[in-house]
mmCIF file of the N, C-alpha and C atoms, coordinates in Angstrom:
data_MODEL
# 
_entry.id   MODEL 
# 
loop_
_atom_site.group_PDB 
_atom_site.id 
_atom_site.type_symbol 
_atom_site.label_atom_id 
_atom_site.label_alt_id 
_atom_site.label_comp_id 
_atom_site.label_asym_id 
_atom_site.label_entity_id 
_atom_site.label_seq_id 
_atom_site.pdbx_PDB_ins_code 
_atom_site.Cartn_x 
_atom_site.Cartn_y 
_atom_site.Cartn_z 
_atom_site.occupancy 
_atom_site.B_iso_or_equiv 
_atom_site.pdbx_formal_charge 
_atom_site.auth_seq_id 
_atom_site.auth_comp_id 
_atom_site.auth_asym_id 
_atom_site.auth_atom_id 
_atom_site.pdbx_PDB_model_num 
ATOM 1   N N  . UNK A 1 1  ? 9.910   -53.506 -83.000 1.00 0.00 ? 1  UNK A N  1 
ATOM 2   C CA . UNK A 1 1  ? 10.228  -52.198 -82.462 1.00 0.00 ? 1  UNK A CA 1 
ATOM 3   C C  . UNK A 1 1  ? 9.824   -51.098 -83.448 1.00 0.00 ? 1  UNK A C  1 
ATOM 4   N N  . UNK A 1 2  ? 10.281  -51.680 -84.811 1.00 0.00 ? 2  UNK A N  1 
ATOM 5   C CA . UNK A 1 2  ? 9.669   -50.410 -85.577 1.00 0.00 ? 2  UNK A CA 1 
ATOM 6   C C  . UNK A 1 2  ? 8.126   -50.012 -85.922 1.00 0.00 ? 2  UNK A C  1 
ATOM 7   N N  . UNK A 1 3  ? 7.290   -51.232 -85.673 1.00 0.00 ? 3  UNK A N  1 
ATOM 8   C CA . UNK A 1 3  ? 6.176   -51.110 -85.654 1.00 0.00 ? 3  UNK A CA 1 
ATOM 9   C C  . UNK A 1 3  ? 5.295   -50.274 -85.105 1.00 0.00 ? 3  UNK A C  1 
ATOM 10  N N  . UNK A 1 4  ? 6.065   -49.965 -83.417 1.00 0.00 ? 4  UNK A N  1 
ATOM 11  C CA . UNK A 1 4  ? 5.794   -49.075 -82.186 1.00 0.00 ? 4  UNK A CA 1 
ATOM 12  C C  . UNK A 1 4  ? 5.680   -47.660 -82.533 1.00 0.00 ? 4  UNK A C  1 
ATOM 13  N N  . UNK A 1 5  ? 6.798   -47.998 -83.648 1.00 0.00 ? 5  UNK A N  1 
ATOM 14  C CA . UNK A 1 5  ? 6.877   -45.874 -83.822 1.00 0.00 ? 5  UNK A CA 1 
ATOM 15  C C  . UNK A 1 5  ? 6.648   -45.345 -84.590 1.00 0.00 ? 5  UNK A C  1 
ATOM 16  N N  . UNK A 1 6  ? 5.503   -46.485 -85.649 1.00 0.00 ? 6  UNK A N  1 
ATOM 17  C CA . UNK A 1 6  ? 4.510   -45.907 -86.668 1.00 0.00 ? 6  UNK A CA 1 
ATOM 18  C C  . UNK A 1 6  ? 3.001   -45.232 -85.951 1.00 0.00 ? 6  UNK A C  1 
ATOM 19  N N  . UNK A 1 7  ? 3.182   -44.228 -87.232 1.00 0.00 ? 7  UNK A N  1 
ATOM 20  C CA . UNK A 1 7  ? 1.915   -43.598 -86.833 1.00 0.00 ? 7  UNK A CA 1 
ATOM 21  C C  . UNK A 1 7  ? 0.608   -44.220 -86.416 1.00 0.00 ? 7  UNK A C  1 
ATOM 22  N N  . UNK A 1 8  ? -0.154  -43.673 -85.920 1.00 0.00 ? 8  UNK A N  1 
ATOM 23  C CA . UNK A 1 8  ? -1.480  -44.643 -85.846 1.00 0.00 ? 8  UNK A CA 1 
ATOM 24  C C  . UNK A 1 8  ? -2.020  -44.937 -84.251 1.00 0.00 ? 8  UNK A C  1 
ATOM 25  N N  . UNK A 1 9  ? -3.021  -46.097 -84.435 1.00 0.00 ? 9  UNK A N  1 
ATOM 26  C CA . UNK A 1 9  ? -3.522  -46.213 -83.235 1.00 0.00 ? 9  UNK A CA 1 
ATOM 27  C C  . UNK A 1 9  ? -2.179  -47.036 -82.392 1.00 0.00 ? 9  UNK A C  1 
ATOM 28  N N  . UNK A 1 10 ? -1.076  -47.311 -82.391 1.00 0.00 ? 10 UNK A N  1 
ATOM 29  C CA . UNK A 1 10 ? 0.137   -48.175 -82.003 1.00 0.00 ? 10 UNK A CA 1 
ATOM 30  C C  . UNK A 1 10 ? 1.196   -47.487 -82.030 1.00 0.00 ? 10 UNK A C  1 
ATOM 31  N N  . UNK A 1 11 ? 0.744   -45.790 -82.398 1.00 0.00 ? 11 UNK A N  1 
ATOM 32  C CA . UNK A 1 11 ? 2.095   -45.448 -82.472 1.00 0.00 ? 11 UNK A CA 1 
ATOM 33  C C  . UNK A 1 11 ? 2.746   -45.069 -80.933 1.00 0.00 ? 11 UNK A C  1 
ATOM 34  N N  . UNK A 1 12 ? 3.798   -44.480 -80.873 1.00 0.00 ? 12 UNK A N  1 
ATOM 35  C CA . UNK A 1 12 ? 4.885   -43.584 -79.930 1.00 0.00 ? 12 UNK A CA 1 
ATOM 36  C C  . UNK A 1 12 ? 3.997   -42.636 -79.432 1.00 0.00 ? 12 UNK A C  1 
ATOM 37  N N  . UNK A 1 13 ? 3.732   -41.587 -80.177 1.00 0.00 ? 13 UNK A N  1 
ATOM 38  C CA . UNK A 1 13 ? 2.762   -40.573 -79.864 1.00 0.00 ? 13 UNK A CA 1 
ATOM 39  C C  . UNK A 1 13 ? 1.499   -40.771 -79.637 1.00 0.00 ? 13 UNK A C  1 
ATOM 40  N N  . UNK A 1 14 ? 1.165   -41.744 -79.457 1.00 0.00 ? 14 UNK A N  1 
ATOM 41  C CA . UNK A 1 14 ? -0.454  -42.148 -79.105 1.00 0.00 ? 14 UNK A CA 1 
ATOM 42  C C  . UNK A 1 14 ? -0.250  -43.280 -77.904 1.00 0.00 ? 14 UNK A C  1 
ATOM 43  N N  . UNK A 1 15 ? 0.798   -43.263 -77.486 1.00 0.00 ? 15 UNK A N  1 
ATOM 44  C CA . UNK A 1 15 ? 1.184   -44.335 -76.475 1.00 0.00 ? 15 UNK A CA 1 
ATOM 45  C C  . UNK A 1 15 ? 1.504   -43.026 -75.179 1.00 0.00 ? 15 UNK A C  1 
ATOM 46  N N  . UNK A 1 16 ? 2.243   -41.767 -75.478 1.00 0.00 ? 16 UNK A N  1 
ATOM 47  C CA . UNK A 1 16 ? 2.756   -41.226 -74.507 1.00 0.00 ? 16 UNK A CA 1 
ATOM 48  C C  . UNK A 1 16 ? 0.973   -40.357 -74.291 1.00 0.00 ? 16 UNK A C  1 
ATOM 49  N N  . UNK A 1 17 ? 0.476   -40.031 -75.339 1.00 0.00 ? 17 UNK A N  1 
ATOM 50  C CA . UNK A 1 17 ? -0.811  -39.212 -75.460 1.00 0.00 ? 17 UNK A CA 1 
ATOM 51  C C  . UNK A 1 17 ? -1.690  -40.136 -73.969 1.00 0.00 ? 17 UNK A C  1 
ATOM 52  N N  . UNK A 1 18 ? -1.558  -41.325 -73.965 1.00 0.00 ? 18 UNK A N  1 
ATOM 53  C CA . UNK A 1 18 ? -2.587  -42.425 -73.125 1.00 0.00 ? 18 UNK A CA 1 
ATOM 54  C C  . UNK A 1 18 ? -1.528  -42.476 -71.840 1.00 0.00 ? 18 UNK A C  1 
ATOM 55  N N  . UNK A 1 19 ? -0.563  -41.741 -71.839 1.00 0.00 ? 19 UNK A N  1 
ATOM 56  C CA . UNK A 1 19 ? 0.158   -42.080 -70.827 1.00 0.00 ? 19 UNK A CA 1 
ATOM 57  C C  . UNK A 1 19 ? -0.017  -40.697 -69.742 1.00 0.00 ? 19 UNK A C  1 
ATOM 58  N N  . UNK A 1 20 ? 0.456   -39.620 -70.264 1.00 0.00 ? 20 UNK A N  1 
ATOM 59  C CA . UNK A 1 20 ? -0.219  -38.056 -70.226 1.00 0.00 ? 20 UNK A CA 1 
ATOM 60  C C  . UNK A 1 20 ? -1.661  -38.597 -69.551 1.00 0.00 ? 20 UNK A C  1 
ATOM 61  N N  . UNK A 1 21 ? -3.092  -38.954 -70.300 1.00 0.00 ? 21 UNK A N  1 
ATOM 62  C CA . UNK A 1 21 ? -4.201  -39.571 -69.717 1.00 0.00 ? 21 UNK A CA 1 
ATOM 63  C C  . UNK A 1 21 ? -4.327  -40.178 -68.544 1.00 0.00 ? 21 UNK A C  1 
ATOM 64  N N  . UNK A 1 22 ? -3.651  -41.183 -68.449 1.00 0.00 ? 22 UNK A N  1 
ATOM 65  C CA . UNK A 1 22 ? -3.521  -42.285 -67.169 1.00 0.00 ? 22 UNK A CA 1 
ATOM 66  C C  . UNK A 1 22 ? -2.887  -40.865 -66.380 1.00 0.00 ? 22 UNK A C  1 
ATOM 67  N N  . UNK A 1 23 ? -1.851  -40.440 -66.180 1.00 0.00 ? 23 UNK A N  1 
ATOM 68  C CA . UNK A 1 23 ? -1.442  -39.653 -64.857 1.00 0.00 ? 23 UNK A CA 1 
ATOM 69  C C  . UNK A 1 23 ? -2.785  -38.536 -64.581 1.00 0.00 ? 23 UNK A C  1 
ATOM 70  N N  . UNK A 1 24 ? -2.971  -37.768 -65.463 1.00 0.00 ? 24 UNK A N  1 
ATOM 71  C CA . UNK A 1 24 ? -4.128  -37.004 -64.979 1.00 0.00 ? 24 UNK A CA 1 
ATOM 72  C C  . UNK A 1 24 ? -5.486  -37.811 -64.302 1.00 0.00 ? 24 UNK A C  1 
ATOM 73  N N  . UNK A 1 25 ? -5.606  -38.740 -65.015 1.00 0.00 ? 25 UNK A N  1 
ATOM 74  C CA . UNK A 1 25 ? -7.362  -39.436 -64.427 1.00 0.00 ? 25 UNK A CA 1 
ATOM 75  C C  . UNK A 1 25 ? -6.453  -40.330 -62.648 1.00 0.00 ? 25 UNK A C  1 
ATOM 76  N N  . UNK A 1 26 ? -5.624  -40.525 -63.048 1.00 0.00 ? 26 UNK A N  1 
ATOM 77  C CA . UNK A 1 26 ? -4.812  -41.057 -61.707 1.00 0.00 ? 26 UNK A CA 1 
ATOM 78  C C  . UNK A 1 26 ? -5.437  -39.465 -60.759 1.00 0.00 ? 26 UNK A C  1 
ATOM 79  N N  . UNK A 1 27 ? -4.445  -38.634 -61.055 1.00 0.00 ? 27 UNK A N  1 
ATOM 80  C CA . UNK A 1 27 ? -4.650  -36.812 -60.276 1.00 0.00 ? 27 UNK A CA 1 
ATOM 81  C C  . UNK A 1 27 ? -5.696  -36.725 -60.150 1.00 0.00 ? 27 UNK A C  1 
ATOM 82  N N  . UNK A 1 28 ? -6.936  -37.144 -60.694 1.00 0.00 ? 28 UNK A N  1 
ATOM 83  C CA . UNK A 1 28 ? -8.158  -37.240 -60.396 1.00 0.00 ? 28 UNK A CA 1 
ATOM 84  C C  . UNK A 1 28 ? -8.668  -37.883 -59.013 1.00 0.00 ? 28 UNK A C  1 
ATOM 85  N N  . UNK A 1 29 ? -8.415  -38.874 -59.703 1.00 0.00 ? 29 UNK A N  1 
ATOM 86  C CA . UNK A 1 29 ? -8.599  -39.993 -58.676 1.00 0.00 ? 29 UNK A CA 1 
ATOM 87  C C  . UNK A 1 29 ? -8.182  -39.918 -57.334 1.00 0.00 ? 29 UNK A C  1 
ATOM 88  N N  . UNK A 1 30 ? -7.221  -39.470 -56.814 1.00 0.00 ? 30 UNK A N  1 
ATOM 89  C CA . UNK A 1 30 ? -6.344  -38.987 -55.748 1.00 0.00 ? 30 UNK A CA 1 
ATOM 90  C C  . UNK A 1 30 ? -7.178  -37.537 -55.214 1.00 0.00 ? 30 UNK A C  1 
ATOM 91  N N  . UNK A 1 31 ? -7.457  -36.798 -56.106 1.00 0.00 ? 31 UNK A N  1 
ATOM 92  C CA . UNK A 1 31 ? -8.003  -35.576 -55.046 1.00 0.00 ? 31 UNK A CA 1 
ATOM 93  C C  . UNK A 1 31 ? -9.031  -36.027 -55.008 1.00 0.00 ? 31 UNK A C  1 
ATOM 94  N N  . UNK A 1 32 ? -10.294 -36.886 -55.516 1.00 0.00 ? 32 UNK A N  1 
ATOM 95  C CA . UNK A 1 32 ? -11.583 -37.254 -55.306 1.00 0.00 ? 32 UNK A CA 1 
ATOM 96  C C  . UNK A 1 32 ? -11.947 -37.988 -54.054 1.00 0.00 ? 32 UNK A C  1 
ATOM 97  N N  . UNK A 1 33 ? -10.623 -38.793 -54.039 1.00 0.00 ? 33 UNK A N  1 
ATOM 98  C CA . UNK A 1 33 ? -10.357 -39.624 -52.739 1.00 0.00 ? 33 UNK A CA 1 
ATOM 99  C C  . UNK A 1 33 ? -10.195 -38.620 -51.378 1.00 0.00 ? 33 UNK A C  1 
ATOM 100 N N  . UNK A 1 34 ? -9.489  -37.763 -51.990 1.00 0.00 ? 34 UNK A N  1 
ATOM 101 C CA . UNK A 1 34 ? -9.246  -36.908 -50.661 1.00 0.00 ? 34 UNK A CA 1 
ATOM 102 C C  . UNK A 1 34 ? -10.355 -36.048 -50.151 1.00 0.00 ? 34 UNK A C  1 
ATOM 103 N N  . UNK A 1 35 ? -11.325 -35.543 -51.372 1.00 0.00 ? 35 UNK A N  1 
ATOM 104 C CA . UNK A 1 35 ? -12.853 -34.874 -50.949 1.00 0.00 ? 35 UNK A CA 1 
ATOM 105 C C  . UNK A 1 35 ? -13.615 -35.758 -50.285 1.00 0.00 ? 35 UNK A C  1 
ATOM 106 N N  . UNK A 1 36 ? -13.568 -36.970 -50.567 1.00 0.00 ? 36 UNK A N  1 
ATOM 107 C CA . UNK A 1 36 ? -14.609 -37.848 -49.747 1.00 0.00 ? 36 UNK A CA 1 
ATOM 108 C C  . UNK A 1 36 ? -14.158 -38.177 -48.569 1.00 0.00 ? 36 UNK A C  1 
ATOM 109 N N  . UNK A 1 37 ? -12.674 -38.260 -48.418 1.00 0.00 ? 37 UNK A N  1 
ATOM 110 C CA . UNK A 1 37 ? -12.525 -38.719 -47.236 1.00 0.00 ? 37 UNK A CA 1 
ATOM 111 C C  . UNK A 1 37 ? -12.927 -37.160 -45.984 1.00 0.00 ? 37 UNK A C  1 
ATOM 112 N N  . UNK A 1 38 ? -12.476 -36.132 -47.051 1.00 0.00 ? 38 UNK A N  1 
ATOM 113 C CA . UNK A 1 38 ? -13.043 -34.944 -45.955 1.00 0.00 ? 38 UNK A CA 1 
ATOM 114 C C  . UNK A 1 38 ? -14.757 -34.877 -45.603 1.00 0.00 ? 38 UNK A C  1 
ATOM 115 N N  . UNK A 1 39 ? -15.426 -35.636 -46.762 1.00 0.00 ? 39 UNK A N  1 
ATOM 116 C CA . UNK A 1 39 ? -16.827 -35.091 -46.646 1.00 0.00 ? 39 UNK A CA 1 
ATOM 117 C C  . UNK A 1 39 ? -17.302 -36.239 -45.884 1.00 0.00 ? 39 UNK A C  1 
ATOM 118 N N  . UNK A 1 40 ? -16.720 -37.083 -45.284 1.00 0.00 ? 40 UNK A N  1 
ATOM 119 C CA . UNK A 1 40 ? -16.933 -38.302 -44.570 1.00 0.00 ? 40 UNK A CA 1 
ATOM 120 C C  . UNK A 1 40 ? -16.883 -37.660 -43.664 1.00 0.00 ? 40 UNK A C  1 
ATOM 121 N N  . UNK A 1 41 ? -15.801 -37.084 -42.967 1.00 0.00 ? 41 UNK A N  1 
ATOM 122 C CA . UNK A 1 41 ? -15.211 -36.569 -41.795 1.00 0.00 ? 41 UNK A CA 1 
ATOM 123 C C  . UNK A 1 41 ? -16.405 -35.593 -41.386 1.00 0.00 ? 41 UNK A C  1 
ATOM 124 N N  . UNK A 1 42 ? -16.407 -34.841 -42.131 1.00 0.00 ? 42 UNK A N  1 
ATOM 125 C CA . UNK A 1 42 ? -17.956 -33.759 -42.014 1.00 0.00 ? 42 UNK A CA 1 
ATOM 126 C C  . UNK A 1 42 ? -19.064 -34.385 -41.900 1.00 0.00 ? 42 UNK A C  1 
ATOM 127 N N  . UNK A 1 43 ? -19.407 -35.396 -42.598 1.00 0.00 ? 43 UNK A N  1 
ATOM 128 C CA . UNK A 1 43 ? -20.406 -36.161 -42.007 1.00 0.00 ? 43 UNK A CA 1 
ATOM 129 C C  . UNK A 1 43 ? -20.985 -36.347 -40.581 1.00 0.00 ? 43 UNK A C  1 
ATOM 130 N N  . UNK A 1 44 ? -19.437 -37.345 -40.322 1.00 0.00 ? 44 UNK A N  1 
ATOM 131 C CA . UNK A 1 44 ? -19.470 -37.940 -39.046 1.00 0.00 ? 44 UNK A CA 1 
ATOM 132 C C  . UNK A 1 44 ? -20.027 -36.687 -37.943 1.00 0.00 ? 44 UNK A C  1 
ATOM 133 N N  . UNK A 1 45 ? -18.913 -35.531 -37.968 1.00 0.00 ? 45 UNK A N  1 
ATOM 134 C CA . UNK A 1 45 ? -19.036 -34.200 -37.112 1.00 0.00 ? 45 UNK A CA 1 
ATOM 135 C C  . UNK A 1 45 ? -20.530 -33.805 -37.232 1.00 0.00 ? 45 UNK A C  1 
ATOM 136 N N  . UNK A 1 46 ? -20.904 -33.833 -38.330 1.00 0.00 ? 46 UNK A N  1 
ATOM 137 C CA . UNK A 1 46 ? -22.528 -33.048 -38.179 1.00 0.00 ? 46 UNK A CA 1 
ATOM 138 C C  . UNK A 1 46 ? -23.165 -34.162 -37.967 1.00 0.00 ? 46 UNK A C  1 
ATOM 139 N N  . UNK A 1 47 ? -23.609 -35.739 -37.432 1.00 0.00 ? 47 UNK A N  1 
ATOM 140 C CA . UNK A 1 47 ? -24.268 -36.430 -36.963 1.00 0.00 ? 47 UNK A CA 1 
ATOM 141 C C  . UNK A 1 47 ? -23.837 -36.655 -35.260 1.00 0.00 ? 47 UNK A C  1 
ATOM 142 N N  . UNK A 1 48 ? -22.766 -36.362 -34.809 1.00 0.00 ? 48 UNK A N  1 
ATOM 143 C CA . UNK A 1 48 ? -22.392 -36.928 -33.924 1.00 0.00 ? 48 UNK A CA 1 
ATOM 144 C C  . UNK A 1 48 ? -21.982 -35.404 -33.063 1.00 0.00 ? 48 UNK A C  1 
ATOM 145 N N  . UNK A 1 49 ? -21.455 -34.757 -33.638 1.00 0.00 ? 49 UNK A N  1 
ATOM 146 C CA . UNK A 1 49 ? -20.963 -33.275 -32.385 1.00 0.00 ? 49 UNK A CA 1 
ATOM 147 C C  . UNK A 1 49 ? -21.825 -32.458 -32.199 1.00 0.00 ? 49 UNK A C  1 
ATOM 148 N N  . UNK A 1 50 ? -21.854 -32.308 -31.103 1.00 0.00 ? 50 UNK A N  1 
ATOM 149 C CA . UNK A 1 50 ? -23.052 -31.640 -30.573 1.00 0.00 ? 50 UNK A CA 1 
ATOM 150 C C  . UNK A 1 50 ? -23.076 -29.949 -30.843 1.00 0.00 ? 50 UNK A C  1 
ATOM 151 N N  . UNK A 1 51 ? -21.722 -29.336 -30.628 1.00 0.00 ? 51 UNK A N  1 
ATOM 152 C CA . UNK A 1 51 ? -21.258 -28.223 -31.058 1.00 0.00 ? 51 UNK A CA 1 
ATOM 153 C C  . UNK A 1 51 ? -21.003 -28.304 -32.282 1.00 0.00 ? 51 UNK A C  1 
ATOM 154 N N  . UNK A 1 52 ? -20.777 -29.416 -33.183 1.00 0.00 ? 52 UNK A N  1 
ATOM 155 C CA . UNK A 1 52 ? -21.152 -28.599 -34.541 1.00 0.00 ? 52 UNK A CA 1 
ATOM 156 C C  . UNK A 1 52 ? -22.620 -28.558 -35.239 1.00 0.00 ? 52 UNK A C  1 
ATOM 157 N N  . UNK A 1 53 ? -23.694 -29.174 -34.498 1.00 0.00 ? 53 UNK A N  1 
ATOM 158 C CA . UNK A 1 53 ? -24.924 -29.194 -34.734 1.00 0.00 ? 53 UNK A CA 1 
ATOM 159 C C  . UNK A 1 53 ? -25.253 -28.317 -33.941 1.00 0.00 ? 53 UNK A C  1 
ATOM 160 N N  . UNK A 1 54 ? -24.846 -27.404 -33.299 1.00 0.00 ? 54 UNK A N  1 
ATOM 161 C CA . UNK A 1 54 ? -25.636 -26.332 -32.480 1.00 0.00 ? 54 UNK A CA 1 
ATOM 162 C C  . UNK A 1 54 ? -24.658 -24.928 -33.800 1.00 0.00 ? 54 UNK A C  1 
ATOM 163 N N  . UNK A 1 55 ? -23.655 -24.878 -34.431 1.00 0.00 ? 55 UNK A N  1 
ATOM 164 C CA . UNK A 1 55 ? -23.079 -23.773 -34.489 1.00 0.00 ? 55 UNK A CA 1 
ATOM 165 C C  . UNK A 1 55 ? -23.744 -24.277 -36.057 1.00 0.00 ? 55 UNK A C  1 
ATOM 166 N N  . UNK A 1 56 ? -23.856 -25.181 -36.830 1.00 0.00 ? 56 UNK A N  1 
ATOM 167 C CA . UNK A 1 56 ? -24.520 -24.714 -38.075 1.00 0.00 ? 56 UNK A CA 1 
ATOM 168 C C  . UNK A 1 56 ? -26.281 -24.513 -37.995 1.00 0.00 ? 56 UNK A C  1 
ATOM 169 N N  . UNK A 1 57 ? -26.660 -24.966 -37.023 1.00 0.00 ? 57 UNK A N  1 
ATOM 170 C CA . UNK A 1 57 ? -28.279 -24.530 -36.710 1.00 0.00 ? 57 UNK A CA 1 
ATOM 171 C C  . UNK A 1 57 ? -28.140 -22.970 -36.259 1.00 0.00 ? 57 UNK A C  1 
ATOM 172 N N  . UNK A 1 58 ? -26.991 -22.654 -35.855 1.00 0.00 ? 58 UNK A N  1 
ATOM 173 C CA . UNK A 1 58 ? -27.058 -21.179 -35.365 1.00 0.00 ? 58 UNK A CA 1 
ATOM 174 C C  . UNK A 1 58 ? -26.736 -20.347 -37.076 1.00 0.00 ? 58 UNK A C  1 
ATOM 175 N N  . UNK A 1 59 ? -25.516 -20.391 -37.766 1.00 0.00 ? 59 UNK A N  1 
ATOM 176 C CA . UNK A 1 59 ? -25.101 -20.208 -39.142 1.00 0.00 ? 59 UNK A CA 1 
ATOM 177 C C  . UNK A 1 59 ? -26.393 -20.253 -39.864 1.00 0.00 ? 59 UNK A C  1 
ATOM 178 N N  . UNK A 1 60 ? -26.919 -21.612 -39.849 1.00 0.00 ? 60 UNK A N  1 
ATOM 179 C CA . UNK A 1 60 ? -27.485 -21.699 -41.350 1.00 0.00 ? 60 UNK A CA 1 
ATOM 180 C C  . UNK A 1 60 ? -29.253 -21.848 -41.449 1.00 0.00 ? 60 UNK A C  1 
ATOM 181 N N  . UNK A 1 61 ? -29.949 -21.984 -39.943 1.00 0.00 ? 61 UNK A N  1 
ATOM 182 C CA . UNK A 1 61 ? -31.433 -21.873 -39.889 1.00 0.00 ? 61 UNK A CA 1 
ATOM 183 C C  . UNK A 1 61 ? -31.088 -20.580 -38.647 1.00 0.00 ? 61 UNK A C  1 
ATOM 184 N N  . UNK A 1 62 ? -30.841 -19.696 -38.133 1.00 0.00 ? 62 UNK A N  1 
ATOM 185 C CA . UNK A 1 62 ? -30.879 -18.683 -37.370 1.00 0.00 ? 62 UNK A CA 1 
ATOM 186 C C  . UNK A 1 62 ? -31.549 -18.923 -36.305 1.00 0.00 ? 62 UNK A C  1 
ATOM 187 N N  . UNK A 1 63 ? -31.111 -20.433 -35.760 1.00 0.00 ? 63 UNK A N  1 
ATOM 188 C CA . UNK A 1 63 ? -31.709 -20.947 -34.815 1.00 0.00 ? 63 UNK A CA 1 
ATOM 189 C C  . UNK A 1 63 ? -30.983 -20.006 -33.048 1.00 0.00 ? 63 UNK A C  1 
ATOM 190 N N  . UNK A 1 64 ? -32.256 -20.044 -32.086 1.00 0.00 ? 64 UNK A N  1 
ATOM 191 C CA . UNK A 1 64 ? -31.050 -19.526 -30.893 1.00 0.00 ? 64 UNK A CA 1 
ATOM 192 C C  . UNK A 1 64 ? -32.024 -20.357 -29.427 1.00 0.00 ? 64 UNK A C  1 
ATOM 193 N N  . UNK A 1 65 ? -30.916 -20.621 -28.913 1.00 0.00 ? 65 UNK A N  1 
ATOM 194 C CA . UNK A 1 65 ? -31.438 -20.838 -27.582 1.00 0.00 ? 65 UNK A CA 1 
ATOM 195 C C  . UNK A 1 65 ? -32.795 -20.281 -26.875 1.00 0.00 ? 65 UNK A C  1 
ATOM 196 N N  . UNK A 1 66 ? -33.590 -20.499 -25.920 1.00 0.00 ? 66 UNK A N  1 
ATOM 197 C CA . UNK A 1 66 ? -33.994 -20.294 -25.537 1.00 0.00 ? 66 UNK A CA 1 
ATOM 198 C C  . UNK A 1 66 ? -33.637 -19.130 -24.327 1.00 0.00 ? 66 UNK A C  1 
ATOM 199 N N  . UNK A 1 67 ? -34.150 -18.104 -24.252 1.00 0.00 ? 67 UNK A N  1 
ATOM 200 C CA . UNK A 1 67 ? -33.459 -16.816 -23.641 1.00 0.00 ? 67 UNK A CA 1 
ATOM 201 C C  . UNK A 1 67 ? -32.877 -16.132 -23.613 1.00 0.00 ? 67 UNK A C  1 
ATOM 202 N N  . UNK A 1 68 ? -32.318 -16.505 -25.375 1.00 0.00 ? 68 UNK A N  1 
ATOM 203 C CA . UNK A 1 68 ? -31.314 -15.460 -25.799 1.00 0.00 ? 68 UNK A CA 1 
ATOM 204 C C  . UNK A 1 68 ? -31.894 -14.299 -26.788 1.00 0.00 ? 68 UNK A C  1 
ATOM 205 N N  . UNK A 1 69 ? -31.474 -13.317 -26.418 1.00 0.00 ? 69 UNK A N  1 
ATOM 206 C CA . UNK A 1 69 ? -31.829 -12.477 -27.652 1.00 0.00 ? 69 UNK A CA 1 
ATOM 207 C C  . UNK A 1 69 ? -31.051 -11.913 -28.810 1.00 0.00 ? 69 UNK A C  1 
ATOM 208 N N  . UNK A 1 70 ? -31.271 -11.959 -30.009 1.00 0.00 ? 70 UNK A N  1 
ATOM 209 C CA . UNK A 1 70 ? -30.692 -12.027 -31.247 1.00 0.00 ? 70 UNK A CA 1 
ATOM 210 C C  . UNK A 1 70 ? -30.992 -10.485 -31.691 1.00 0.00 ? 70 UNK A C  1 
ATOM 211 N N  . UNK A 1 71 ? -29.669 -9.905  -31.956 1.00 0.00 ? 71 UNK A N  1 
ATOM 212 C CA . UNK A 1 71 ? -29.677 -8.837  -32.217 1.00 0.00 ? 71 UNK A CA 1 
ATOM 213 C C  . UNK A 1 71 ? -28.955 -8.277  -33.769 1.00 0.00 ? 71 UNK A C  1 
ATOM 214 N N  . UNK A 1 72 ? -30.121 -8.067  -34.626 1.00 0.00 ? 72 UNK A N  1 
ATOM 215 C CA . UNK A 1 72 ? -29.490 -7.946  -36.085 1.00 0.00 ? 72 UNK A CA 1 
ATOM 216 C C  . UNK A 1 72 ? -29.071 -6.205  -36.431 1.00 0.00 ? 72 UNK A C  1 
ATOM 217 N N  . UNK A 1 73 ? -27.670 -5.912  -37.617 1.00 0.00 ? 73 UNK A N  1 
ATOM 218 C CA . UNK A 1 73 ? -27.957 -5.136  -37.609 1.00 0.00 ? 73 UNK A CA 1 
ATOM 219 C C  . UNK A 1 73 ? -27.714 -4.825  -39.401 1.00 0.00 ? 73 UNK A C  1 
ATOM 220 N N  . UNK A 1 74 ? -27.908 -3.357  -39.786 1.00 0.00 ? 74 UNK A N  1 
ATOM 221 C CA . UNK A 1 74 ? -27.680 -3.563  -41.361 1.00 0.00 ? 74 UNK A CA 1 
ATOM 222 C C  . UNK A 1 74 ? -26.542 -3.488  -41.042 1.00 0.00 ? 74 UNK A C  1 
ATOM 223 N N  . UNK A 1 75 ? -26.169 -4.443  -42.696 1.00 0.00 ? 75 UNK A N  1 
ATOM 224 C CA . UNK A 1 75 ? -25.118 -4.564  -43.536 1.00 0.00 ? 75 UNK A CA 1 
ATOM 225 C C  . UNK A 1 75 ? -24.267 -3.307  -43.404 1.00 0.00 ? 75 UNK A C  1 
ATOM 226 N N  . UNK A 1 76 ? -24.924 -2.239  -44.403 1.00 0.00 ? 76 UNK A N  1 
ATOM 227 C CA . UNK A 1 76 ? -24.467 -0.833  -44.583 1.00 0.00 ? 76 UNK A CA 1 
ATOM 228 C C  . UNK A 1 76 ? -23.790 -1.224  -45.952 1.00 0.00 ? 76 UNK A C  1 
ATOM 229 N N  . UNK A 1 77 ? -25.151 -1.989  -47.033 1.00 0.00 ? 77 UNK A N  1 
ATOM 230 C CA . UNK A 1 77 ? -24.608 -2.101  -48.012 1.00 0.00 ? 77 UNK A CA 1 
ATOM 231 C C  . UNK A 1 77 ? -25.618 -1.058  -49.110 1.00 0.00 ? 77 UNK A C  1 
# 
């Protein structure tokens, strides 16, 4: 026991220091899980929904239907 709570690579304070570590890379681990499982989800939606492949072709290439007319105006920046 007293060995534990010498300084060093074995000590007390270098045991709670790796412990502090483990919970954060854990907190890591847990929201990383949770981005992928959202960027999965987004995946799926932009291969498979038809309305969200028509509303980011509209957003993000200024794509438009056929017969519609697109009307821009300035900013007013």
């Amino acid at each position: 026991m007293l060995f534990t709570l010498m300084p060093g690579d074995r000590g007390l304070y270098r045991l709670t220091g790796l412990l502090r570590d483990r919970a954060a890379l854990q907190a890591d681990i847990r929201a990383l899980r949770a981005r992928r499982m959202k960027l999965e989800a987004d995946l799926r939606r932009v291969s498979s929904d038809p309305a969200t492949i028509e509303r980011l072709a509209r957003e993000q290439l200024d794509m438009i239907r056929k017969g519609e007319t697109v009307y821009k105006f300035p900013s007013g920046k």
